[in-house]
C-alpha positions as CSV (number, residue, x, y, z in Angstrom):
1,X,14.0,-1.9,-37.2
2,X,16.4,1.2,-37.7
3,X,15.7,4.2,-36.9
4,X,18.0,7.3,-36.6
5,X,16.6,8.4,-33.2
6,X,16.1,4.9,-31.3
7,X,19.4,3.6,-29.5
8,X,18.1,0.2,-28.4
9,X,15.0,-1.9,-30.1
10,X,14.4,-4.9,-27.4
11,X,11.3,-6.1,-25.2
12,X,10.6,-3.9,-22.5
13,X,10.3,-6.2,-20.3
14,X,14.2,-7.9,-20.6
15,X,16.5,-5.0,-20.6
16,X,19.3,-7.0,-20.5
17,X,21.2,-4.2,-22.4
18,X,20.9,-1.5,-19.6
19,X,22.7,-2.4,-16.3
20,X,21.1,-2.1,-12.6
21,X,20.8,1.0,-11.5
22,X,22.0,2.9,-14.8
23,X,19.0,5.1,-15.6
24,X,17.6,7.9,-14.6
25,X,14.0,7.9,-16.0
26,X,11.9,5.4,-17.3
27,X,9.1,6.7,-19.2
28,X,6.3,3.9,-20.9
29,X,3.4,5.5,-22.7
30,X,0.6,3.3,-22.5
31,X,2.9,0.2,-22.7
32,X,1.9,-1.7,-19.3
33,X,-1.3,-2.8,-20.1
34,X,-0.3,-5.1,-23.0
35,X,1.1,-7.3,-20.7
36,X,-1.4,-10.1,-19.2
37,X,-2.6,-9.7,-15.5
38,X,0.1,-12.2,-14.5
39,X,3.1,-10.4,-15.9
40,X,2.9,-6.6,-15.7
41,X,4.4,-6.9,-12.0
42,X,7.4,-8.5,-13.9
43,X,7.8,-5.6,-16.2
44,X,7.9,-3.4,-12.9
45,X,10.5,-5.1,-11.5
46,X,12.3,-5.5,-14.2
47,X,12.2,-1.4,-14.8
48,X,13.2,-0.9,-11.1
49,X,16.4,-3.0,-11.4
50,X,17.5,-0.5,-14.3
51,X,16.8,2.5,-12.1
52,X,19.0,4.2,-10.1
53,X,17.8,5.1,-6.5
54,X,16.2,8.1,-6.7
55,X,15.4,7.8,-10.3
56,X,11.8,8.0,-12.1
57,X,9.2,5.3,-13.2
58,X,7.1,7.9,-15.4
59,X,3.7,5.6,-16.5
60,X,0.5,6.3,-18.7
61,X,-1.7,3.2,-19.2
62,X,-5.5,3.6,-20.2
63,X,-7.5,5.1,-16.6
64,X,-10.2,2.3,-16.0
65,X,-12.0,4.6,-13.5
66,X,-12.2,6.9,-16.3
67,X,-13.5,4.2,-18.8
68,X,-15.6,3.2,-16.3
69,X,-17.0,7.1,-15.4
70,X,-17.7,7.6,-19.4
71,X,-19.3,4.3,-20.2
72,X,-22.2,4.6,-16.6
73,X,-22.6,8.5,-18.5
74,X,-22.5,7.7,-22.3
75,X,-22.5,3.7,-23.5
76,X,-20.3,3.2,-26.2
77,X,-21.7,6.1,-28.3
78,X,-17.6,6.5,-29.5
79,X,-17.5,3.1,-30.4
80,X,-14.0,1.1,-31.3
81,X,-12.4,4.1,-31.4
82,X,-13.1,5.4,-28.3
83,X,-13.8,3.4,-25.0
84,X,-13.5,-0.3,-26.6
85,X,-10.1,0.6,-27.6
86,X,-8.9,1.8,-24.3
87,X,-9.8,-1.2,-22.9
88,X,-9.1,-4.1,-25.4
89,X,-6.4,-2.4,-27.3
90,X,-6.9,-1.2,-31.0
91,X,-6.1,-5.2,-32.1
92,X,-4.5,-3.4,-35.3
93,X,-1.6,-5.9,-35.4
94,X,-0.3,-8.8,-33.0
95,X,0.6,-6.5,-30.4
96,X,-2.0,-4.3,-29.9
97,X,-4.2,-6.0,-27.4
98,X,-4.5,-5.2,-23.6
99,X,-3.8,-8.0,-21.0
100,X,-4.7,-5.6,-17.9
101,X,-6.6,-3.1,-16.8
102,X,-5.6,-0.5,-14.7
103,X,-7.2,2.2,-11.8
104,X,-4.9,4.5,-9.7
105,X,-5.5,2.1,-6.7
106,X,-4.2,-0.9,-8.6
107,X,-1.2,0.7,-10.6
108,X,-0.2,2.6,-7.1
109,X,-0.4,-1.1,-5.1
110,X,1.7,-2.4,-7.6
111,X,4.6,-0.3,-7.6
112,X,4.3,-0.3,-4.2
113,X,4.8,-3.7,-4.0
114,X,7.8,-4.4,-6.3
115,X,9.8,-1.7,-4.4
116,X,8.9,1.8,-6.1
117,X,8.1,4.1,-3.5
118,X,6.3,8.3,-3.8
119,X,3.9,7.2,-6.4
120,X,2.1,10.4,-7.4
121,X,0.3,11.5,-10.2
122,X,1.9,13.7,-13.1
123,X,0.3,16.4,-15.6
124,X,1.7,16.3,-18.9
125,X,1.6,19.9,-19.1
126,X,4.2,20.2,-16.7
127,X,7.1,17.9,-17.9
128,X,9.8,18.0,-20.6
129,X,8.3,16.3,-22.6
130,X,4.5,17.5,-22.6
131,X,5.3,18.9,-26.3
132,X,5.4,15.2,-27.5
133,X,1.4,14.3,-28.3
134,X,1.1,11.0,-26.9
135,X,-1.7,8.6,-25.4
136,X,-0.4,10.3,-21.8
137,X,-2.9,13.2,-23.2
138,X,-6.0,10.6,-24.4
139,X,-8.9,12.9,-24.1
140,X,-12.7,11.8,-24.8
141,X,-14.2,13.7,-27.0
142,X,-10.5,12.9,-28.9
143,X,-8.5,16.1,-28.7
144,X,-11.0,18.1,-26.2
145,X,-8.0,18.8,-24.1
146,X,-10.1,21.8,-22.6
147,X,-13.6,20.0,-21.9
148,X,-12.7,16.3,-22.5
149,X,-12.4,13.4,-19.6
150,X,-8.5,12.6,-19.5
151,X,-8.8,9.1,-20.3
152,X,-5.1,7.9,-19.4
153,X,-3.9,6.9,-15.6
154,X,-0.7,9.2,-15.1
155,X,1.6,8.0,-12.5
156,X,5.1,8.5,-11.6
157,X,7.6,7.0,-8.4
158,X,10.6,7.1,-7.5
159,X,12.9,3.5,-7.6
């Protein structure tokens, strides 16, 4: 694929074309979870080794609390396009299926653990790129930004 605004099209999870320690911020938009409960700590470490120290691991991935929260309230009254999709993936194409889920006390335990440290949440309202409307601000009812349940897990640390 070529596109005018993309510098690299490779696997996130083998950047072989970015050096250790050559990036500043890493930012993956409801990207970990399509990779299987056995991998995703892979991805992690992989991410890490392109960070510099001090740099960012930004990270939205589907909120499993929050899936959780809406189903006990509601069922699956929003259907494939609401909670089953946040959880399974949209399965649109090959790639769009989940392989884990994710709460904050697993996705904070795992960056933890491959070496990420000050893992704190982040409000897309207050970064450079909260502009950009992305999965990072998945709200149930869709779009209820004001009265909606976020329904995306949004973490950061520091490699």
């Amino acid at each position: 694929m070529q596109y005018d605004h993309v510098d690299y099209c490779q696997r996130v999870d083998q950047l072989g074309n970015f050096a250790t320690a050559s990036a500043s911020l890493i930012y993956a938009c409801h990207v970990l979870e399509h990779f299987s409960r056995w991998d995703y700590t892979k991805v992690l470490k992989e991410w890490h080794r392109v960070l510099e120290p001090g740099g960012v691991l930004r990270l939205s991935v589907p909120d499993f609390a929050a899936c959780a929260k809406l189903y006990y309230e509601e069922g699956l009254q929003s259907g494939l396009t609401g909670l089953v999709g946040l959880v399974v993936g949209g399965q649109r194409d090959q790639y769009d299926f989940h392989g884990m889920i994710f709460d904050e006390q697993i996705l904070t335990g795992s960056l933890l653990e491959v070496g990420f440290t000050s893992v704190r949440p982040w409000d897309w309202r207050h970064v450079e790129h909260g502009q950009i409307d992305d999965y990072s601000q998945a709200y149930l009812p869709h779009m209820d930004k004001e009265h909606g349940l976020l329904m995306s897990l949004n973490l950061e640390a520091t490699a």
